[in-house]
Every structure is written in structure tokens, then in C-alpha cells.
TORTORZA-63418 format. One record per residue (C-alpha): residue number from 0; residue in one letter; x, y, z. Coordinates in Angstrom, 3 decimals, m for minus. Each point is the difference from the previous one (the first is absolute). Layout:
+--------+-------+----------+----------+----------+
: drenfi : kolse :        X :        Y :        Z :
+--------+-------+----------+----------+----------+
:    NUM :     A :        X :        Y :        Z :
...
+--------+-------+----------+----------+----------+
END
This chain:
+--------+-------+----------+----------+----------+
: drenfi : kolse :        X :        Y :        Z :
+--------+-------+----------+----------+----------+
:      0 :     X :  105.459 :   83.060 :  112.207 :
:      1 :     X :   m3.645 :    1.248 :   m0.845 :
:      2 :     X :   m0.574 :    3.382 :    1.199 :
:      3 :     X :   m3.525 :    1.158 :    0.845 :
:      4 :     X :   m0.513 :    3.661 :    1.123 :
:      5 :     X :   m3.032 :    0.607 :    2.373 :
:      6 :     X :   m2.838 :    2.329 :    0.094 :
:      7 :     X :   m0.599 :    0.966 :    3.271 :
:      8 :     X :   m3.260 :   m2.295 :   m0.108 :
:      9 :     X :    2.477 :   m2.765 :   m0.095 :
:     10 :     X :    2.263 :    0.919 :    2.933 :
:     11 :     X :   m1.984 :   m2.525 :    2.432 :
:     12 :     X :    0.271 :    1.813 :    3.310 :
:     13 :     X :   m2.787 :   m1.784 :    1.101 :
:     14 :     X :    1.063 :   m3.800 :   m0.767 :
:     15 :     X :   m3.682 :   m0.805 :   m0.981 :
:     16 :     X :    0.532 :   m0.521 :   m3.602 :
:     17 :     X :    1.101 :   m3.400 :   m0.859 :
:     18 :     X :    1.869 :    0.155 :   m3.253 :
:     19 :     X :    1.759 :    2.788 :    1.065 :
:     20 :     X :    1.042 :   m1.835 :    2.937 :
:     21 :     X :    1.111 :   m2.818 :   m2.457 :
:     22 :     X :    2.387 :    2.852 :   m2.070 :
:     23 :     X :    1.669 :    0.626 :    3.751 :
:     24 :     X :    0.423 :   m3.526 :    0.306 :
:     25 :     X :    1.451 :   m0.243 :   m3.831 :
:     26 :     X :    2.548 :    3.281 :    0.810 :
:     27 :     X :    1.158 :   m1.238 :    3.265 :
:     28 :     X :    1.098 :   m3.313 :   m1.654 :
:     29 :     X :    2.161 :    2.124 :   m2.549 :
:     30 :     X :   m2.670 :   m1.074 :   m3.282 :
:     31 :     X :   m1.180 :    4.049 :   m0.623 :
:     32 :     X :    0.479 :    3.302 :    1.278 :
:     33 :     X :   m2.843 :    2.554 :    0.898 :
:     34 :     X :    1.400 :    3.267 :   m0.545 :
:     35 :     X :   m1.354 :    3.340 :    1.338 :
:     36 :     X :    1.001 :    3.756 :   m0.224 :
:     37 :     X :    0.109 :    3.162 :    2.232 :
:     38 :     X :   m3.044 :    0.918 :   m2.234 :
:     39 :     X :   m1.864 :   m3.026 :    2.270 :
:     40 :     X :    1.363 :    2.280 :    3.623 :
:     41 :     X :   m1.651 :    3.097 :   m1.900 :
:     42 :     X :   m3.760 :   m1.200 :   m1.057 :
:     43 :     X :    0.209 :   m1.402 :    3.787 :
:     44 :     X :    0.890 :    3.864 :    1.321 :
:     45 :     X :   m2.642 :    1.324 :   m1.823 :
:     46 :     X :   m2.882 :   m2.429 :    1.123 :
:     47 :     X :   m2.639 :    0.027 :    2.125 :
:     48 :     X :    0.933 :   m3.038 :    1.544 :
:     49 :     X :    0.395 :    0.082 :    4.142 :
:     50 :     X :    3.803 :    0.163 :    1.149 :
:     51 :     X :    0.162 :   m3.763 :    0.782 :
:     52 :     X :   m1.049 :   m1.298 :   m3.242 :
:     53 :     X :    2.550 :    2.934 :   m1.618 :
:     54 :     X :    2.585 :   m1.969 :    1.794 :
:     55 :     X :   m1.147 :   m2.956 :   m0.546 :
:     56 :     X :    0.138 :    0.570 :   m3.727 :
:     57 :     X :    3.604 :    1.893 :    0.240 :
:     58 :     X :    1.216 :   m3.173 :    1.580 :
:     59 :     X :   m1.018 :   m2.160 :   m2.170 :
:     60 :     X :    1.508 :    2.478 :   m3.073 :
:     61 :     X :    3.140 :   m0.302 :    1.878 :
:     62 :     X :    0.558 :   m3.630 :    0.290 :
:     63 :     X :   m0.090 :    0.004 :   m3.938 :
:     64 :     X :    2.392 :    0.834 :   m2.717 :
:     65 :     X :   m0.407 :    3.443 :   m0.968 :
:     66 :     X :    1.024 :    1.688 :   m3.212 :
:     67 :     X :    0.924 :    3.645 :   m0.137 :
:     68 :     X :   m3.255 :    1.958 :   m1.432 :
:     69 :     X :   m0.555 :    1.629 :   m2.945 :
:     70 :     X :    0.418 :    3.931 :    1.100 :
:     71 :     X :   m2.652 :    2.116 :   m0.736 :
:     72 :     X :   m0.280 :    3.724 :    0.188 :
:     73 :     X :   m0.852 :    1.527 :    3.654 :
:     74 :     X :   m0.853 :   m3.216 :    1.610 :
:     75 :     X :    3.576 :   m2.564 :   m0.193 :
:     76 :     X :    3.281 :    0.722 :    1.901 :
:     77 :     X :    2.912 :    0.432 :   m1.876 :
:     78 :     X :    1.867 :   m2.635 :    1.766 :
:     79 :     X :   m2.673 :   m2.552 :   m0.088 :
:     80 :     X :   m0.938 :   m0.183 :   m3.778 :
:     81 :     X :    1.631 :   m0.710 :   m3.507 :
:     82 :     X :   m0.634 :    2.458 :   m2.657 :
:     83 :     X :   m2.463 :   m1.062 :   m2.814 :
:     84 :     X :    0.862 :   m0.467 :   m3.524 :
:     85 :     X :   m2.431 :    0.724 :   m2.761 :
:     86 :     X :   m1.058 :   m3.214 :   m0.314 :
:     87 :     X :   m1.161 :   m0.584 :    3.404 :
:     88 :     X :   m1.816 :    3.413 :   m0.378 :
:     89 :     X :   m1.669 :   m0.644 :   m3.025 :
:     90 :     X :   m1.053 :   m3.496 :    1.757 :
:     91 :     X :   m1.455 :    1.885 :    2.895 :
:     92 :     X :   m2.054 :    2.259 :   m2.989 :
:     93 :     X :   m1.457 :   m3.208 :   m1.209 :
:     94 :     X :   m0.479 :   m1.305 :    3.074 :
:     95 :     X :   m2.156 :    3.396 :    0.783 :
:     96 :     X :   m1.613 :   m0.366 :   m3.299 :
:     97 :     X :   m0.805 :   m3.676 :    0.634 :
:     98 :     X :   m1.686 :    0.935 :    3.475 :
:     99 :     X :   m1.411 :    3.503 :   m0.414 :
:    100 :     X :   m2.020 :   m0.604 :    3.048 :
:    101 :     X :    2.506 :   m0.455 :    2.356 :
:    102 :     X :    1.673 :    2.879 :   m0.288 :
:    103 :     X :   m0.729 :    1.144 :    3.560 :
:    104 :     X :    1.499 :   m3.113 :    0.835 :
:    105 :     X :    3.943 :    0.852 :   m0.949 :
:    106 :     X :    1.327 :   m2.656 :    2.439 :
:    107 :     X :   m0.790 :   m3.105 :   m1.704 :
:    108 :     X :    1.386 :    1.401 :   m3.061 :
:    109 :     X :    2.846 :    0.867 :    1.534 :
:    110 :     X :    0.318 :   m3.260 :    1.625 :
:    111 :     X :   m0.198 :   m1.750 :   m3.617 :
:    112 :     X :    2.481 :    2.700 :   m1.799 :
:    113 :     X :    2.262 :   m1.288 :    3.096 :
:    114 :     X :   m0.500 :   m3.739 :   m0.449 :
:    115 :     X :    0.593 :    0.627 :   m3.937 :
:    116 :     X :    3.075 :    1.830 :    0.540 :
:    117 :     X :    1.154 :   m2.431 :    3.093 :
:    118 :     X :    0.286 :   m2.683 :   m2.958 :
:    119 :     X :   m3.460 :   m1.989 :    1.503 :
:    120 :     X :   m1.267 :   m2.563 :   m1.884 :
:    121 :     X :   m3.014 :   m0.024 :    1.761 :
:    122 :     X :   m2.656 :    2.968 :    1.346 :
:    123 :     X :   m1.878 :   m1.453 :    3.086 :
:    124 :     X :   m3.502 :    1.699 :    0.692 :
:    125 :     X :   m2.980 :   m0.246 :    1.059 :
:    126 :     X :   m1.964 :    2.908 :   m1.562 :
:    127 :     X :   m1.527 :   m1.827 :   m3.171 :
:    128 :     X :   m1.835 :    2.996 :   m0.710 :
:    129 :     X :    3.360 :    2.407 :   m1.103 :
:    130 :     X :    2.543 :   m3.196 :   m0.809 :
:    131 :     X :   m2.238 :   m2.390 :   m1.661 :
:    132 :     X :   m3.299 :    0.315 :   m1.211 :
:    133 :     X :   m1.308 :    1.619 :   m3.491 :
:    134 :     X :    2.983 :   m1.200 :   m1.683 :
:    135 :     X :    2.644 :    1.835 :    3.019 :
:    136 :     X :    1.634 :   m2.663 :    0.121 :
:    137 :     X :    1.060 :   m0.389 :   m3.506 :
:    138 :     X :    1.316 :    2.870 :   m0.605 :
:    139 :     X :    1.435 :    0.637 :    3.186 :
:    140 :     X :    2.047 :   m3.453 :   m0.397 :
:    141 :     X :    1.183 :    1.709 :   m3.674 :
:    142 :     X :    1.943 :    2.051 :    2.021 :
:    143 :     X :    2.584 :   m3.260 :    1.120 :
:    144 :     X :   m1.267 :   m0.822 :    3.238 :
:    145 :     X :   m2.696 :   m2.966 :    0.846 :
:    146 :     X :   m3.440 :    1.315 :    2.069 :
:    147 :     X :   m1.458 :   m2.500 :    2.388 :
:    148 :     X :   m2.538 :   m0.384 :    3.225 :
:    149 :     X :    0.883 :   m2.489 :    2.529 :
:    150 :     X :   m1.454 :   m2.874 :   m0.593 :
:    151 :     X :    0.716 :   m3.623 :   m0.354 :
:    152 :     X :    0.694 :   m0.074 :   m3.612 :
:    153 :     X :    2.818 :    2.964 :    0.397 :
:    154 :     X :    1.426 :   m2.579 :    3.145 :
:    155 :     X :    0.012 :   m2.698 :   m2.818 :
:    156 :     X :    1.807 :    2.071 :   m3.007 :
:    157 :     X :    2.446 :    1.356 :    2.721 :
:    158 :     X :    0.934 :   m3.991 :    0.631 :
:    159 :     X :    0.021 :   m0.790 :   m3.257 :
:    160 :     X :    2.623 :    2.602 :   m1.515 :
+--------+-------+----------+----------+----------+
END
């Protein structure tokens, strides 16, 4: 079954986006899995978001497959995470190095070192800025793990695999 791990742009807590309402459909009749991580519960702590759309967003986390996180330093519970292995830290360097500008935004790195090491095919986002454009997306993909936007044309390679 095709795995896809979310960024949290993809969680749809707010049912308004229609081809992520078309991936609920396609998990709930068994054809993928979305898969999210504790690292999803954390970036929603740490917002500024009001306490109902923190909930909102920690229910919808919930309802999905999660993977155990990859632990970092000071920030992961012992019980919650697996321990990395040099290769997923040296992806998570050239992740870094791909996106030197979002460094101050460790979460949806995080997010894709988890979907890498939770064996995703597929990286859902919706930030084209870090994932995709300038040639991101490239070299993120080098890494073993597909980057896509919901669109149409990702609902279309999904149904055709």
C-alpha cells in the first residue's frame, strides 16, 4: 500500500481542500495510507494557533497512522522516538543544506526525515517554496522519497500505481 507522510499543511482540519479530501476518501477505502508522527502533536504545541484549531489539528493527527519519530536531542521523548542511524542524519544534513532558509523552520524537516525513515513513498506538502521550487524538489526526491502538492495530477499518479 502507498504510504504518503503529511506536512502539517496537509493534515486538512478544515475539510476545504478538495484533493485532500479525495486522499481521505482513497485511505478510507484501504487504496493508501497517510501517515503522521508525534513530531505533527509538537509543531501544533508550539503554534500560535487558538486552542480549538490546536485540537482540531491533534484530532485529525490522531485518526492517522503514525510512525514513531526520529529522536532528536532535548526536544523527543525517549519512549516516543526511534534512534537515528547515520544515514538518516546525514539525510537531514542535506536536507539542511538543500533548504538553508528554512532552518528556523525545523518541523517540516523533521516531518520529512520522519516520512523518509517511516518507509513513505510519497512527501505531501504544500510549501512549494522549501519542497519544490529552485530545483528542491530534485534533490530532495534523491534522497528516496517522492515530493508532491495536492493537486489533481498527484490524485491521478496515486490511481494509476
Amino acid at each position: 500500500m502507498t504510504r504518503i507522510g503529511l506536512d502539517t499543511s496537509c493534515l486538512n482540519a478544515k475539510k476545504t481542500h478538495t484533493v485532500l479530501n479525495e486522499l481521505d476518501v482513497l485511505e478510507k477505502n484501504g487504496k493508501i495510507k497517510l501517515i503522521t508522527s508525534t513530531v505533527h502533536e509538537k509543531e501544533q504545541s508550539s503554534s500560535n494557533s487558538n486552542d480549538f484549531w490546536k485540537e482540531k489539528y491533534k484530532g485529525r493527527i490522531n485518526q492517522k497512522e503514525k510512525v514513531p519519530e526520529v529522536g532528536h536531542y532535548n526536544i523527543s521523548e525517549f519512549d516516543n522516538c526511534v534512534f537515528g542511524d547515520r544515514d538518516i542524519s546525514n539525510k537531514l544534513e542535506e536536507i539542511l543544506e538543500i533548504n538553508p532558509e528554512s532552518e528556523n523552520d525545523f518541523y517540516d524537516l523533521w516531518l520529512l526525515e520522519t516520512a523518509l525513515a517511516g518507509d513513505c513513498e510519497f512527501f505531501l506538502t504544500l510549501n512549494s517554496k522549501d519542497f519544490i521550487n529552485n530545483g528542491k524538489k530534485e534533490k530532495l526526491e534523491s534522497l528516496g522519497i517522492k515530493i508532491r502538492l495536492p493537486n489533481e495530477e498527484f490524485i491521478n499518479e496515486l490511481k494509476s500505481i
